[in-house]
C-alpha positions, 0 to 999 in steps of 0.5 A: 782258358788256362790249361788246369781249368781246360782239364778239370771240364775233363771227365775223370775216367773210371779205374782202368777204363784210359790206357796207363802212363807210370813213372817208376822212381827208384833210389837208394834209401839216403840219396834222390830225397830232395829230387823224390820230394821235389817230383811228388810236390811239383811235377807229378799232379802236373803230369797226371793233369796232362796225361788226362787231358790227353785220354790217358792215366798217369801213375807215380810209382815211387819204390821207396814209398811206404818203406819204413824209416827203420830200414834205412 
């Protein structure tokens, strides 16, 4: 049995009720795109598959976000 299909027989905890690993992403408006892109695309769903499998939350925190294109 593959590591994703191990995970998903894994009960989705409710909010809070695991402890809470977070990852906070910082940068500059115009540099670490391609690395912020690359994260949200490929590691981060992995990670949070990984983290519940163990018991735990993981949480992306990604400071640039919801930050309009304007305040670039």
């Amino acid at each position: 049995m593959g590591d994703e299909e191990s995970i998903m027989n894994v009960a989705t905890p409710k909010k809070r009720e695991w402890p809470v690993i977070r990852v906070f992403v910082s940068s500059t408006f115009t540099d670490f795109k391609h690395e912020r892109d690359v994260l949200h695309q490929n590691v981060f769903r992995k990670l949070e598959l990984h983290c519940r499998a163990r018991g735990f939350q993981f949480q992306a925190i990604v400071l640039r976000w919801g930050v309009p294109m304007e305040a670039e």
